[in-house]
C-alpha positions as CSV (number, residue, x, y, z in Angstrom):
1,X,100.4,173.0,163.6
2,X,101.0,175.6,160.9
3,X,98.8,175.3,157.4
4,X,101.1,176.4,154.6
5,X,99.6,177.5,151.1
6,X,101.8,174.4,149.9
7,X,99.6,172.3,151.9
8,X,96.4,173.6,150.9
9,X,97.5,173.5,146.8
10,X,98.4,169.5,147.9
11,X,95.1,168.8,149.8
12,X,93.4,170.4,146.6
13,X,94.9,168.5,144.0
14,X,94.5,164.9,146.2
15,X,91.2,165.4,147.0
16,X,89.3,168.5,145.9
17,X,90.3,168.3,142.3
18,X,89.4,164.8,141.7
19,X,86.2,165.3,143.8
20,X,85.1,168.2,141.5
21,X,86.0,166.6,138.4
22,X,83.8,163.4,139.7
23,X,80.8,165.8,140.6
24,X,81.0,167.5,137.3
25,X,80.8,163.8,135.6
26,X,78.3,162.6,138.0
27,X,76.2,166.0,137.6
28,X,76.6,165.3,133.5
29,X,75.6,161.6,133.4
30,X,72.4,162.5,135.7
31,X,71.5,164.9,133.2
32,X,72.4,163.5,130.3
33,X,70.4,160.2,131.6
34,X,67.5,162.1,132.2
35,X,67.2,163.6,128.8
36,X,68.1,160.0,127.5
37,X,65.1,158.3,129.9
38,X,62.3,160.7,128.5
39,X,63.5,160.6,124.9
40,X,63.3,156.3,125.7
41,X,59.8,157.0,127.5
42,X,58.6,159.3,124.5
43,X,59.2,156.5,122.2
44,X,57.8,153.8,124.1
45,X,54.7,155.8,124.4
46,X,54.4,156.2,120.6
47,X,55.1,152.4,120.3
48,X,52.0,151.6,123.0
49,X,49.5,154.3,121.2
50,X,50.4,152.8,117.6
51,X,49.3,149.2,119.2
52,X,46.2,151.0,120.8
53,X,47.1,149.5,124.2
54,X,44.6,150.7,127.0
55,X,45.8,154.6,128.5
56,X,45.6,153.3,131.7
57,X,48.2,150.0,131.2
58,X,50.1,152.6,128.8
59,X,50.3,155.2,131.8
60,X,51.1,152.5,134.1
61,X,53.6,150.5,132.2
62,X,55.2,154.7,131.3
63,X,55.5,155.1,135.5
64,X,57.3,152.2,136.2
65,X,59.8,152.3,133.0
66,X,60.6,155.9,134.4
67,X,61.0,154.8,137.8
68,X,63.3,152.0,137.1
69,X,65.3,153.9,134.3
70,X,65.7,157.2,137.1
71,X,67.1,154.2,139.4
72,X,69.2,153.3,136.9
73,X,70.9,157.0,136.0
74,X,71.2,157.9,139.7
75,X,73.2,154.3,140.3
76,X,75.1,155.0,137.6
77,X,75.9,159.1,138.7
78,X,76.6,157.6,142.5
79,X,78.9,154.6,141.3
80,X,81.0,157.7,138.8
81,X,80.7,159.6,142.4
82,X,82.7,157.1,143.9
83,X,80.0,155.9,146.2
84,X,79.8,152.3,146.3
85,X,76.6,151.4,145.0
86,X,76.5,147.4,146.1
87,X,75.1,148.3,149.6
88,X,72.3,151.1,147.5
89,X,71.3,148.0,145.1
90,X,70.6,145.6,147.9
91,X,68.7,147.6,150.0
92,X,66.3,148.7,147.2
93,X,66.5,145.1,146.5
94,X,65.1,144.2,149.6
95,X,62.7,146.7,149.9
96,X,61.6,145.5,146.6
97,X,60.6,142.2,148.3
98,X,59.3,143.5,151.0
99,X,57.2,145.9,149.0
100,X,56.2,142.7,146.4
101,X,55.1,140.6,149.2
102,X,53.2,142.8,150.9
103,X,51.1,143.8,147.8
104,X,51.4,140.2,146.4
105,X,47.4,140.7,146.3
106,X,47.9,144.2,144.5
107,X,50.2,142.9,142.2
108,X,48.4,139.6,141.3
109,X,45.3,142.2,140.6
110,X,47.2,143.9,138.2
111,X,48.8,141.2,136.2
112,X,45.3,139.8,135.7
113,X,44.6,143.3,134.7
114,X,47.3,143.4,132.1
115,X,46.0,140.3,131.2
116,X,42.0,141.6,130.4
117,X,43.3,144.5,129.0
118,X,45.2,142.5,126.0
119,X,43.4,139.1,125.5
120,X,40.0,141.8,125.8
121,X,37.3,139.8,127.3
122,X,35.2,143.0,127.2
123,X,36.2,146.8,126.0
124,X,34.5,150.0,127.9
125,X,30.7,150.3,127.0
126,X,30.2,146.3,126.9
127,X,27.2,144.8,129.2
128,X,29.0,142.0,130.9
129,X,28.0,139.4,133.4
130,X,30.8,139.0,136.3
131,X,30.3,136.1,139.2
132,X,26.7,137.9,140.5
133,X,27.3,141.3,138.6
134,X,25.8,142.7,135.7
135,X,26.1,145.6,133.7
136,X,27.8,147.7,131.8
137,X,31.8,148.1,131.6
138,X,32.5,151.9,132.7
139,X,36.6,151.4,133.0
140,X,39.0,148.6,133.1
141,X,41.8,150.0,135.2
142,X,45.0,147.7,136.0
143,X,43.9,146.8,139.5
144,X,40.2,146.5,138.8
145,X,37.0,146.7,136.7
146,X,34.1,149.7,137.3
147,X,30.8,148.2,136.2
148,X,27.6,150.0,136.7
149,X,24.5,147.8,137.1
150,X,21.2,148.8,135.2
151,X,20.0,150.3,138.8
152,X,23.0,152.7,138.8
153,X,25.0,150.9,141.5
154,X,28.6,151.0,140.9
155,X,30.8,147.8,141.2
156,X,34.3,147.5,141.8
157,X,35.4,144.0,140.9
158,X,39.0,143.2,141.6
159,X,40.5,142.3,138.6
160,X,42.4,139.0,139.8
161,X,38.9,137.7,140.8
162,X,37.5,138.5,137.4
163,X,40.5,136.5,135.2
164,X,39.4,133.5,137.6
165,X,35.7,132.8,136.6
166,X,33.5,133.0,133.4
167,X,32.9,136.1,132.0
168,X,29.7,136.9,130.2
169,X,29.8,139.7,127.5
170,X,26.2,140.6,126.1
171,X,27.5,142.9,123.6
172,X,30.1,141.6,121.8
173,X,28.2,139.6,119.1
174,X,25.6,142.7,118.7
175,X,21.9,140.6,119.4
176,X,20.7,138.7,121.6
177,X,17.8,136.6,121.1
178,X,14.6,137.1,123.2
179,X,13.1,134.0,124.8
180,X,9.4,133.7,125.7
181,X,7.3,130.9,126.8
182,X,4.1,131.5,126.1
183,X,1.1,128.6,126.9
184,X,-2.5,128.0,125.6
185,X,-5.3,126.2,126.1
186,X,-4.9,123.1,124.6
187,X,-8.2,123.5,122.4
188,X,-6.6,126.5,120.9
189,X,-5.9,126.7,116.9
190,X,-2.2,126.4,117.0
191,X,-1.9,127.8,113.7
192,X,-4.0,131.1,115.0
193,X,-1.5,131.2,117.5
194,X,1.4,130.9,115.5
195,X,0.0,133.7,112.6
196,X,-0.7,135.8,115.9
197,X,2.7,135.7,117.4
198,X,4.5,136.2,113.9
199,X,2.4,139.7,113.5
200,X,3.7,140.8,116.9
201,X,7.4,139.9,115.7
202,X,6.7,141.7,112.3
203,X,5.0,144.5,113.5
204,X,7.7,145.4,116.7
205,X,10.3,147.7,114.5
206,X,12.7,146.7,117.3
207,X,12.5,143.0,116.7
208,X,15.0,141.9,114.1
209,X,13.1,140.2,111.3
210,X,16.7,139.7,108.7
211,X,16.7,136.3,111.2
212,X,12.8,135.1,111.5
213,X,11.4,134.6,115.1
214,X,11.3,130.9,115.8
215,X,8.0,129.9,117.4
216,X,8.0,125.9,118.8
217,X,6.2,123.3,121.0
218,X,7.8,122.8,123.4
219,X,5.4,120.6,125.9
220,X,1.5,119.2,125.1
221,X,-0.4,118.4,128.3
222,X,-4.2,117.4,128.7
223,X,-5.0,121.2,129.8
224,X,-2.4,123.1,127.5
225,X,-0.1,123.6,124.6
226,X,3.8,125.1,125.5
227,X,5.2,126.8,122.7
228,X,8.6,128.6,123.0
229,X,8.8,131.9,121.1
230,X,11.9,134.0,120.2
231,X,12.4,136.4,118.3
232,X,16.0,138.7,117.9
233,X,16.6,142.3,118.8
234,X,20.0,144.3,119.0
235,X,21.6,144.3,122.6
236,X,20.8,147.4,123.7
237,X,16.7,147.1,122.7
238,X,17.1,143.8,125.1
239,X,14.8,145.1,127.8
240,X,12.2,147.1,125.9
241,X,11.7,144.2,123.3
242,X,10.9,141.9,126.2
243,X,8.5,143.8,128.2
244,X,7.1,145.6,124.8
245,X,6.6,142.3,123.4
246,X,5.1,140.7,126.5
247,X,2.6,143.6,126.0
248,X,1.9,143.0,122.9
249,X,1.2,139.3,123.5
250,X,-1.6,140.3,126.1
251,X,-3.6,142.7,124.1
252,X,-3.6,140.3,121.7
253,X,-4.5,137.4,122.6
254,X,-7.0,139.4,124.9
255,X,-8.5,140.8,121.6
256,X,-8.6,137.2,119.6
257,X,-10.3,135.7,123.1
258,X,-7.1,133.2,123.9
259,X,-6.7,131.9,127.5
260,X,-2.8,132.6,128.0
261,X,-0.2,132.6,129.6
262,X,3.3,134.0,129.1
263,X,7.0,134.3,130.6
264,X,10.1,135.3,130.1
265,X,12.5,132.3,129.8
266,X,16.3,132.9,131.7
267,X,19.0,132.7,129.7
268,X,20.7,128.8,129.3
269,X,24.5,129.0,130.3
């Protein structure tokens, strides 16, 4: 079989032409997409850094827009191509739910993490108590929390266990009161005791004296006299205030001759 020139001009302008012209559209609308998706992503970055949303939901949220806008510009470029994109759209459909239900954990982790990020529980630098966990907030990512415990033990809490029990933030009010209990004989001049106690709350330059220490009975007994005693301190001056103050309590009541006794009282949730 002979190939003419006439052939060859035919079998170009049936299918090489129209081919070409499709490749040049395609080529443009994947560029021109492109150009269009950053100048979309640039702009939604803007809008998530005027709103102060967290970097790392902003960085997240900036992936996935640019991954499903890129899906959409190559659909569109292989559809104009002439390739039938139906059968491309349902296999990335089903490898969607195959990929969604095999990080349904994953993904329930990082809509709770979407979730702390804008109701914020807690912000980075906060001393929170999480389930058994305490300490203080070192990064709230979109799958999980890093907290750092006062012994310098990291703590990786997954974020969809966090959204699903009480969360304790220490910092966010700015104080925290102290809570002693401190006990006496119960021949002891209660009103030494008190004038005592209110010196060491005075005299700490930690203790916050704008809100006065509140010293009270708490129990009376044949053998001694319960008072509860707590004074204020900022959040971070928690820890030295309470075993300063304990201090303080023993010298003094040493020095004025008191039989004593004091603790620390818990926290009441």
């Amino acid at each position: 079989m002979t190939i003419t020139v006439d052939d060859l001009r035919n079998f170009a302008d049936v299918y090489l032409l129209p081919f070409a012209l499709r490749l040049v559209i395609a080529l443009a609308i994947f560029i021109i997409g492109r150009w269009v998706t950053r100048a979309i992503l640039r702009a939604l970055d803007r809008v998530m850094e005027r709103s102060e949303m967290d970097v790392s939901l902003r960085k997240f949220l900036g992936d996935v827009s640019y991954a499903v806008l890129f899906i959409v510009v190559v659909i569109a470029s292989l559809d104009s191509l002439g390739v039938k994109t139906t059968a491309v759209v349902a296999v990335l459909g089903a490898a969607g739910l195959a990929i969604g239900l095999a990080l349904q954990g994953s993904l329930s982790n990082f809509a709770a993490g979407v979730m702390l990020i804008m109701l914020r529980p807690y912000k980075v630098g906060d001393i929170v108590t999480i389930g058994k966990y305490s300490g203080r907030v070192d990064a709230i990512r979109v799958f999980h929390t890093l907290v750092t415990t006062s012994d310098f033990r990291e703590i990786t809490i997954p974020n969809g266990t966090i959204i699903a029990q009480p969360i304790e933030n220490l910092s966010v009010l700015g104080r925290r009161r102290v809570d002693f209990v401190v006990s006496v004989a119960q021949s002891a001049d209660l009103a030494k005791v008190r004038t005592l106690l209110e010196s060491i709350a005075t005299d700490h330059e930690q203790i916050d004296n704008e809100d006065k220490a509140t010293i009270e009975i708490a129990e009376i007994t044949d053998a001694s006299v319960k008072l509860y005693f707590r004074p204020w301190t900022n959040v971070d001056s928690y820890a030295k205030v309470s075993t300063e103050t304990m201090e303080l309590i023993k010298k003094r009541m040493e020095a004025a001759g008191l039989k004593y006794s004091v603790t620390l009282q818990a926290p009441v949730a």
